[in-house]
MARGUGU-774115 format. One record per residue: x, y, z of N, C-alpha, C in turn; residue in three letters. Coordinates in pm, whole numbers, plus 32768, in hexadecimal, padded with zeros to 4 digits. Layout:
! residues N
XYZXYZXYZALA/...
//
This chain:
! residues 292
38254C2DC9F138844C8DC9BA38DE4C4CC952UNK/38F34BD6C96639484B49C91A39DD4B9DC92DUNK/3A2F4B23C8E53A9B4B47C8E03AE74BB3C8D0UNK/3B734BDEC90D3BAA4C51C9133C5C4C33C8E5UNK/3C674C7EC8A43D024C5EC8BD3D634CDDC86FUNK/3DE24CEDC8873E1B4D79C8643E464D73C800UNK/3E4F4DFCC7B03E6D4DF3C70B3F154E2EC749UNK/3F614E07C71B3FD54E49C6FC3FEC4E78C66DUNK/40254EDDC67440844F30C62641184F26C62CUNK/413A4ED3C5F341D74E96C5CC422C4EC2C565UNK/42974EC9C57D430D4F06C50A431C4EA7C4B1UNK/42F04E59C4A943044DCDC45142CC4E0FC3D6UNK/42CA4E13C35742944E38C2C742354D9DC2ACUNK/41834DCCC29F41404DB0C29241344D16C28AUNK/41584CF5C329413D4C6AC36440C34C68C3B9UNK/404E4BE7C37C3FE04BF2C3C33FC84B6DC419UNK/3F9A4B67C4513F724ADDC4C63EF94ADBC4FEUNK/3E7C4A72C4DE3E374A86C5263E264A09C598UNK/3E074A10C60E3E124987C6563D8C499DC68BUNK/3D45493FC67B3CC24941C7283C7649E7C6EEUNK/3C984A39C7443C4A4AA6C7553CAF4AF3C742UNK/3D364AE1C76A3D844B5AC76E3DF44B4FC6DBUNK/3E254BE0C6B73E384C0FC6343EB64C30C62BUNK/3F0A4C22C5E83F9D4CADC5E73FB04CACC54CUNK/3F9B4D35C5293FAE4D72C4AC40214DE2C4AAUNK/40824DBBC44240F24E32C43140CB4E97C3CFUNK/40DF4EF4C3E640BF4F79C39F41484F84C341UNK/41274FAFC2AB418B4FB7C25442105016C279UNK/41DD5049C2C8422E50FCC2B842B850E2C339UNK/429C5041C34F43035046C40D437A4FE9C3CAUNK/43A15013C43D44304FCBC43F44724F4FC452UNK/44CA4ECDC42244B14E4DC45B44FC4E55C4E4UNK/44B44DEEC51F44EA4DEAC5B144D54E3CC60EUNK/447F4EA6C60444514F24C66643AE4F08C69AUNK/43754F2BC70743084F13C74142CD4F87C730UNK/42564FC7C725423E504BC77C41FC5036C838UNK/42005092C83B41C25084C8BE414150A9C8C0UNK/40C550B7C84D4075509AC80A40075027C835UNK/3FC8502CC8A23F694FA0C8723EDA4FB0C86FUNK/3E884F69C81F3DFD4FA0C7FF3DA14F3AC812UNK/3D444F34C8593D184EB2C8AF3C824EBCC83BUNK/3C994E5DC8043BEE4E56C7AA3BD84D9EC7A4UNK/3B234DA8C79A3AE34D30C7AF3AFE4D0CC720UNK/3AFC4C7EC72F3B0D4BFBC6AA3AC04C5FC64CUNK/3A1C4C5FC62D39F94C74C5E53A064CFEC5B9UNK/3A334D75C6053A704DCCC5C23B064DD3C55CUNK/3B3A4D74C5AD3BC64D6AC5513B954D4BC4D8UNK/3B424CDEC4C83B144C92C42F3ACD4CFBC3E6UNK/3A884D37C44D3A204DADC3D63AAA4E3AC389UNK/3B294DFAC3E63BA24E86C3BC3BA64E32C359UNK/3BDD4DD4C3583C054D9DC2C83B964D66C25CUNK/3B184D91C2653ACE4D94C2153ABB4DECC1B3UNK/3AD84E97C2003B034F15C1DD3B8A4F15C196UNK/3BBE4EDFC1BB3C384ECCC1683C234E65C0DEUNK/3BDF4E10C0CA3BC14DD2C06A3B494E1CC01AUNK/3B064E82C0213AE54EA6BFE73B0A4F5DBFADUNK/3B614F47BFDB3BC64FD0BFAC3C0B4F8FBF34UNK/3C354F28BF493C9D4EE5BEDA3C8E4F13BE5EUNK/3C294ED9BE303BFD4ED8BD9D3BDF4F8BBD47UNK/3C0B4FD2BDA73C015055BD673C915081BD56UNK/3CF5503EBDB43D7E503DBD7B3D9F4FC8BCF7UNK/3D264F91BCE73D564F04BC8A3D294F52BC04UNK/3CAC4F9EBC003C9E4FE0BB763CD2505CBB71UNK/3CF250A8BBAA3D7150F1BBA13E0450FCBB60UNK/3E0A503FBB623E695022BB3F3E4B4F9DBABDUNK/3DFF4FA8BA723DA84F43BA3E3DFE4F65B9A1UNK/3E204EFBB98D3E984EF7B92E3E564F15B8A1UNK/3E934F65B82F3E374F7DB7A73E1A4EFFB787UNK/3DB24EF2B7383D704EA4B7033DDC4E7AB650UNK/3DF04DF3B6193E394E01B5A73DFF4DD7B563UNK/3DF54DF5B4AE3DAA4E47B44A3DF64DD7B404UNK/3DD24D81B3B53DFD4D4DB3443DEA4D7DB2B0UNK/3E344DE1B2803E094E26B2243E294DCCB1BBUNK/3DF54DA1B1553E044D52B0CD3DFB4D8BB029UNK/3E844DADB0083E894DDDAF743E9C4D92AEE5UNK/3E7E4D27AEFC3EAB4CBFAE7E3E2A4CBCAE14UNK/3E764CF9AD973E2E4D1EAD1F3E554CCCACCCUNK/3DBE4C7AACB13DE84C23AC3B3DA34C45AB9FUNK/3D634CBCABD83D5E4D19AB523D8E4DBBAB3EUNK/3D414DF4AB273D934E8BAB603DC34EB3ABA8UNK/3E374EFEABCC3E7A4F40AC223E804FADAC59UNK/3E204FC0ACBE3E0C506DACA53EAB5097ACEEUNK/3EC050EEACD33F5E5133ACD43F47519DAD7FUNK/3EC851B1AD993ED151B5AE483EE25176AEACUNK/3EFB50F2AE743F10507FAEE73F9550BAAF47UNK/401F50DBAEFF405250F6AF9D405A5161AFD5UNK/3FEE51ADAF883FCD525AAFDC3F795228B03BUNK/3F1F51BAB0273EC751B1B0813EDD5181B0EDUNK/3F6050F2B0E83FA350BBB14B3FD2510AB1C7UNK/40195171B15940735212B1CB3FE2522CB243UNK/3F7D525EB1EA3EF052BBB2213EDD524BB296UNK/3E9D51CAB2813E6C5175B2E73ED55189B34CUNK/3F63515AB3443FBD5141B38D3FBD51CCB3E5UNK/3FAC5220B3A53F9552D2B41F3F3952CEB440UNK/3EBF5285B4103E4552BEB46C3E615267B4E4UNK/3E7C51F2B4BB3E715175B5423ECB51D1B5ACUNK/3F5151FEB5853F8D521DB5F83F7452CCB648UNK/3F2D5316B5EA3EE35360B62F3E795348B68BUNK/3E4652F8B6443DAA52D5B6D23DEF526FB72FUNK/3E655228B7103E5951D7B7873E1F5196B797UNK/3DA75150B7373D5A50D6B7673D7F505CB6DEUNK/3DB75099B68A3DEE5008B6553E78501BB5F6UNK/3EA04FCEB5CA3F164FB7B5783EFC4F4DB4FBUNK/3F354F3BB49B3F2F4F52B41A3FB84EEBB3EDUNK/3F654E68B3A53FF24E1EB37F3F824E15B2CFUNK/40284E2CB2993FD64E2BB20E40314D9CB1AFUNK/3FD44D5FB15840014CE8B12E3F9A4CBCB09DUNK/400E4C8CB04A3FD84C5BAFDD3FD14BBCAFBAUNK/40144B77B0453FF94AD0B04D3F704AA4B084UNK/3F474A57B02C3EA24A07B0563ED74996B0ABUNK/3F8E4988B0D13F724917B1443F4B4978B1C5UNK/3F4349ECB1BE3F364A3DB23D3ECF4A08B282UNK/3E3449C9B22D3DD049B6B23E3DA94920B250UNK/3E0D48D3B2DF3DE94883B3063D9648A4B394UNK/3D8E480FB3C53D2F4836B4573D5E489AB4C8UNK/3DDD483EB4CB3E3B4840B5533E4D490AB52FUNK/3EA74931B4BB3EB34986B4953E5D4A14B4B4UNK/3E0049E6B47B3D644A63B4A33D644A76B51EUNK/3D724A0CB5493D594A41B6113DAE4A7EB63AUNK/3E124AB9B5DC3E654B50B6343E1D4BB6B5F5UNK/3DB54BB6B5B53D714C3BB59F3CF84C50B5BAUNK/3C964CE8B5A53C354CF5B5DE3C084CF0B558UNK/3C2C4D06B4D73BE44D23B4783C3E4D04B40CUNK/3BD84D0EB3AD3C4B4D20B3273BEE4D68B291UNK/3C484DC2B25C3C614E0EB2023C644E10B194UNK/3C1B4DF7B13B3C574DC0B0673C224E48B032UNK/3CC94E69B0083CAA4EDBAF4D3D004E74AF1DUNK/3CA14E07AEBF3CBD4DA3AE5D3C6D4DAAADD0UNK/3C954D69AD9A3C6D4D85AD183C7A4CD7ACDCUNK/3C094CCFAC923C084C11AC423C124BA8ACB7UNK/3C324B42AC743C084AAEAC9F3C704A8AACCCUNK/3C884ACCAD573D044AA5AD883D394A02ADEDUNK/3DA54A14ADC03DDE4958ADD93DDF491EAE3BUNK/3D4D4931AE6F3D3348F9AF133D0B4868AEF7UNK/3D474816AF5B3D4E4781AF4E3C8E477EAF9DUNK/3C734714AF883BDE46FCAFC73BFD470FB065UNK/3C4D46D6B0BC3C7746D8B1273C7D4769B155UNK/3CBF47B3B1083CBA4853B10D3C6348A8B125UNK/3C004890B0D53B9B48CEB0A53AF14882B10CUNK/3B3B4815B13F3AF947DEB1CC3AFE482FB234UNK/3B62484FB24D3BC94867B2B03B744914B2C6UNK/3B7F4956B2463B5C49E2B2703AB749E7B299UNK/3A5449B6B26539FF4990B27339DA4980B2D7UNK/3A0A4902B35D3A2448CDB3B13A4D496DB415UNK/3A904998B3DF3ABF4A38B44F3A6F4A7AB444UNK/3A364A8DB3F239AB4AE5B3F839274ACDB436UNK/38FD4A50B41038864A13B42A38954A02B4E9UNK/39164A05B4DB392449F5B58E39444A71B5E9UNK/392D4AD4B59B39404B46B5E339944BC6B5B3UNK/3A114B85B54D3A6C4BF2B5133A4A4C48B4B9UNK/3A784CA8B4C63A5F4D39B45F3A6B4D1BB3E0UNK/3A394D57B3503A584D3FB2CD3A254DFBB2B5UNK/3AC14E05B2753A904E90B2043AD74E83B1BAUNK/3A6F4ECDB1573A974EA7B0853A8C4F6AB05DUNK/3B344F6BB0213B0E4FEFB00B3B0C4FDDAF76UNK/3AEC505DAF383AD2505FAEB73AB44FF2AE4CUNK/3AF74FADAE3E3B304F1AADCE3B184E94AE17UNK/3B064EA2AE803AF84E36AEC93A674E13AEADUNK/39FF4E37AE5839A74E01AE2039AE4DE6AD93UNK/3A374DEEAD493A664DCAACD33AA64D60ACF8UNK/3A9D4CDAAD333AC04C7CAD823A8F4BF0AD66UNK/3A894B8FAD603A5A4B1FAD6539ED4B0BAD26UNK/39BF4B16ACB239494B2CAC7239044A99AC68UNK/39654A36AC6139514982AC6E39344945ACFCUNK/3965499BAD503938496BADD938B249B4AE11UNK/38544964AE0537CB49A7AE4037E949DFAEE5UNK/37EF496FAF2C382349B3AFAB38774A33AFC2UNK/38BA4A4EAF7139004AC3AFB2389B4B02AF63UNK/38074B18AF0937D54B8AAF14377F4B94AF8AUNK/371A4B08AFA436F94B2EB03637454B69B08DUNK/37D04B5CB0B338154BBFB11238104C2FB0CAUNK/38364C80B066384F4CEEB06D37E04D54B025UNK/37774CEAAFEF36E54D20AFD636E74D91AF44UNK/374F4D6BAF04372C4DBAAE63376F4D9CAE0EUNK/379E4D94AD9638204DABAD46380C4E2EAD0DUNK/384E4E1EACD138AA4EC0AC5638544EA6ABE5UNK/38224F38ABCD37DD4F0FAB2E38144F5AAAB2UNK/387A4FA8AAD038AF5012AA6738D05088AAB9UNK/392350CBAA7C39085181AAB538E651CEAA48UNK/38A3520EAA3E38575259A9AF388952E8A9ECUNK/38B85301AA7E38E753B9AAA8395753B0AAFDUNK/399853F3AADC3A34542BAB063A4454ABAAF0UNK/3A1354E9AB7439F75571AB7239B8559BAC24UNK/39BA55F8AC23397A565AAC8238D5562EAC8BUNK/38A755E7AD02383E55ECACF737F15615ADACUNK/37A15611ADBB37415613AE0837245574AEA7UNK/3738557CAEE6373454CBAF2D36B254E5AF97UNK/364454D6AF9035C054C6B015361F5484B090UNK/360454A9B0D93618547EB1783597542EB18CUNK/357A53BDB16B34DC5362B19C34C3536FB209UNK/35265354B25834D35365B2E935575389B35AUNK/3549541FB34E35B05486B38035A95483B417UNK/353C5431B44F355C53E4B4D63596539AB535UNK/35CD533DB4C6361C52C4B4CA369E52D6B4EBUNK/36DF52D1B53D374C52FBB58B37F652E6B552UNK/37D3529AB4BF382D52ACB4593853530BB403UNK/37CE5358B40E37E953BEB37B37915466B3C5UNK/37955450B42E376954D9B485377C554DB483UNK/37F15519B482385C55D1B45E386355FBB3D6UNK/37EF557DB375382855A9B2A137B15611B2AEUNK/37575625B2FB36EB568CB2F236885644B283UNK/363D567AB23C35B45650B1F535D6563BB179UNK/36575672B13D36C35649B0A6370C5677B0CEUNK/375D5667B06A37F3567BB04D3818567CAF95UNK/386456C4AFBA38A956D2AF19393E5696AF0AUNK/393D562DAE9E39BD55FAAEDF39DB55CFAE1CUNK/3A6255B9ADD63AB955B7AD7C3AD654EDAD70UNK/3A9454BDAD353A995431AD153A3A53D7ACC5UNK/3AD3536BACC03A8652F4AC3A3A0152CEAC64UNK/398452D0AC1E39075286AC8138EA5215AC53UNK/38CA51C4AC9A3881512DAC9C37FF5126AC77UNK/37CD50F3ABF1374E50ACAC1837595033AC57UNK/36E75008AC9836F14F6AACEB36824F47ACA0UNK/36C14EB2AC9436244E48AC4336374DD1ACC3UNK/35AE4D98ACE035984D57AD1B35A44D79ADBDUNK/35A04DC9ADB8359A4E10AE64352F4DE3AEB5UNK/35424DADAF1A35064D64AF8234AD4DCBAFD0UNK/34414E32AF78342B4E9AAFEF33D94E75B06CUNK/33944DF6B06833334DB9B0FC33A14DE1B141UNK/34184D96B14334564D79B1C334CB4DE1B1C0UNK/34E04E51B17A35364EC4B18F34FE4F20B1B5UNK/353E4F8EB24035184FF5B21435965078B1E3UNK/353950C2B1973598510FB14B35C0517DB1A3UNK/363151B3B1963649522FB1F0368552A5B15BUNK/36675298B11336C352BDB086367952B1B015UNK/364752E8AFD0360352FFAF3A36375369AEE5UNK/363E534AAE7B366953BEADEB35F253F1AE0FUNK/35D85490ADF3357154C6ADAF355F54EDAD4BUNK/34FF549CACDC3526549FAC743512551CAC1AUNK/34E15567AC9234E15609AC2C35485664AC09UNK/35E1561EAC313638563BAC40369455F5ABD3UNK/367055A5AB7236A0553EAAD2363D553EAA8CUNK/364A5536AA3D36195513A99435E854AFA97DUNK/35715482A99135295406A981352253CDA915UNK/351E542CA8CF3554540AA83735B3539FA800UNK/360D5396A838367A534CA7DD366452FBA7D2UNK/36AD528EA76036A7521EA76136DF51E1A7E3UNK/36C15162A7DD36A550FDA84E369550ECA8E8UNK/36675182A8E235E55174A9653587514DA96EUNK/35C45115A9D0353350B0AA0D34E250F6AABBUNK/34645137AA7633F95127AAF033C450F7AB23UNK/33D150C7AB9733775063ABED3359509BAC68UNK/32F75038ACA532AE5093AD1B32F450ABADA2UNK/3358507FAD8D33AE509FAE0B34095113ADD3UNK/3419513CAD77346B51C1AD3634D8517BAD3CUNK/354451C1AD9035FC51DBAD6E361851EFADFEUNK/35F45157AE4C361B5132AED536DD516FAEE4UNK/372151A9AF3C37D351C7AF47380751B4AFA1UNK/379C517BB01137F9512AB08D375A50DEB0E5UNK/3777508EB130370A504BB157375B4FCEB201UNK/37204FD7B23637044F3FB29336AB4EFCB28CUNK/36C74E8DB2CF36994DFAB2A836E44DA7B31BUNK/367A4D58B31E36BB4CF9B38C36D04C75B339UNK/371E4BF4B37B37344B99B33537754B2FB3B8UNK/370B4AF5B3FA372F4A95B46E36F94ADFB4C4UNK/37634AE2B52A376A4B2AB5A837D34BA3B561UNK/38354BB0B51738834C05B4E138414CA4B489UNK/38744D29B481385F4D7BB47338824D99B3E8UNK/38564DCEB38B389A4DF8B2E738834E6AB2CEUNK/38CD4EABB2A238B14F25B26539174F23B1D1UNK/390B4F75B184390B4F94B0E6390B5037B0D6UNK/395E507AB085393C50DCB04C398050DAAF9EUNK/3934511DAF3239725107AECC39DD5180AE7AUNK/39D151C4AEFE3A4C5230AF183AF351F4AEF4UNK/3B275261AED63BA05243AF0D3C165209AE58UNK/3BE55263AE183C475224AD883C9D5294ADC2UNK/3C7E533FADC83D0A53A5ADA83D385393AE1CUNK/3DB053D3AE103E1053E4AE883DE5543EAED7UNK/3D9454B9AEB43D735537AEDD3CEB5500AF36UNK/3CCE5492AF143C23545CAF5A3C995419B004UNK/3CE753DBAFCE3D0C53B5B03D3D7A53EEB0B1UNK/3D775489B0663DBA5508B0B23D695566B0DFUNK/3D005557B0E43C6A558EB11F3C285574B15DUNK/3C3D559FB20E3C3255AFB2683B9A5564B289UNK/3B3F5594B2143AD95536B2563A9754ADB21AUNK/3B1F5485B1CA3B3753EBB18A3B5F53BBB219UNK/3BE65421B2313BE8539DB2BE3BBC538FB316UNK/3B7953F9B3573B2753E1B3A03AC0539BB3AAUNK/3A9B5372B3493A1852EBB3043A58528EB313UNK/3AD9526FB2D63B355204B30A3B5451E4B390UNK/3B6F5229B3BF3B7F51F8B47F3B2851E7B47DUNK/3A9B525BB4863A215230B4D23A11518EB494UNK/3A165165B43F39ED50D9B4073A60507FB437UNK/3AC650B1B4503AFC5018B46C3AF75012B51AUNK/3AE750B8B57D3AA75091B5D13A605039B5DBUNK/39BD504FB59D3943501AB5AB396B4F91B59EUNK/39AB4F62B51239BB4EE2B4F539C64E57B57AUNK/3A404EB4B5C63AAF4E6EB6403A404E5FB6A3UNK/39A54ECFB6B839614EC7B73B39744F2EB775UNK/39E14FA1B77339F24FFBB79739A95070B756UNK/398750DFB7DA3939516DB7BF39715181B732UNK/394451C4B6F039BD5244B69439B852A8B6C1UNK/
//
């Protein structure tokens, strides 16, 4: 039958003891210094299998309570300025605290992007523009957060970026080749499966600057976002067709770390439209490891 011994129920606030076989656990809800007259006679190995049950209850009060995730958003333009940068700051900073799963520090210092530093975040964020004044150490450093697991998203301009540093195109898998349309156009949903862009349906009609991309990494991207180009003027000068068309947002992996890109996001009105941000959470979800 093995060992036996009595559980008490004590006024004591959540004092536990185990000796030998026998147990005394205080229940939160009692009083100090009070007994009940309460006693509950259970074998060793039932007590242990109680607090096994109890250790595995835990962890559903632990993500319950699972603290937002923080967003290193990065605006430092060392060429153009697009003039949405702190509409966009406002937008991120409400979405994070609507969903509750992350928060939003926004910064235009490249010392942000040391080691020690990164490891208070899950991810990080660039609408940048040019060859910005990241020390080698820096530019290690982000690399290093990614390749090891941390999030990277590049909105719009953030492939107008580093054109001298090869590495950051392997991370972010394209540059900027011009915009030849600024206008109302047409956007394919590639693959309206993908749990980022689900709810955009099969297109969308949406009011923005467009990106060509040169040098786009398509092996190792996939696209969730295409121009359709029946929707612009092929015509104009300095379009360029290539066989990947007019890629507008994409993932990519890079390490163990998650990337995503969209080349969305110049008007203010793109980033006051409900299903800009919603592409945005879902992506910086995804980025962190989390559902969207």
């Amino acid at each position: 039958m093995g060992a036996r011994c009595r559980y008490t129920l004590t006024q004591a606030a959540a004092r536990r003891s185990l000796d030998g076989a026998c147990a005394t656990i205080a229940p939160p809800n009692a009083s100090v210094g009070k007994t009940t007259q309460q006693w509950v006679t259970v074998r060793r190995r039932e007590f242990i299998a109680l607090l096994g049950s109890a250790a595995a209850i835990q962890p559903l009060g632990a993500r319950a309570e699972r603290q937002p995730a923080r967003i290193l958003y990065f605006t430092l333009s060392a060429g153009y300025r697009h003039e949405v940068i702190p509409l966009s700051k406002s937008i991120l900073t409400q979405l994070g605290a609507s969903s509750g799963a992350f928060e939003v520090t926004a910064s235009e210092d490249p010392s942000a992007f040391s080691i020690e530093n990164l490891r208070r975040y899950a991810a990080v964020m660039f609408y940048t523009t040019g060859e910005l004044p990241m020390s080698d150490a820096e530019k290690t450093a982000l690399l290093g957060f990614v390749r090891s697991g941390g999030g990277f998203l590049g909105v719009h301009s953030a492939t107008d970026t580093f054109y001298t540093w090869p590495d950051y195109l392997d991370l972010i898998g394209g540059y900027f080749d011009g915009h030849r349309w600024h206008q109302a156009v047409t956007i394919q949903v590639v693959d309206p499966r993908n749990a980022l862009v689900t709810d955009l349906g099969d297109t969308l009609q949406i009011e923005d600057e467009i990106y060509q991309i040169r040098d786009f990494d398509d092996r190792n991207s996939h696209v969730l976002l295409r121009l359709d180009p029946n929707s612009v003027e092929l015509g104009k000068a300095g379009v360029h067709q290539r066989s990947y068309g007019w890629p507008l947002a994409w993932t990519r992996s890079y390490g163990e770390g998650r990337v995503f890109y969209t080349a969305l996001g110049h008007e203010a009105s793109v980033w006051r439209d409900a299903r800009f941000q919603r592409l945005l959470v879902n992506a910086i979800l995804w980025s962190i490891g989390r559902s969207p």
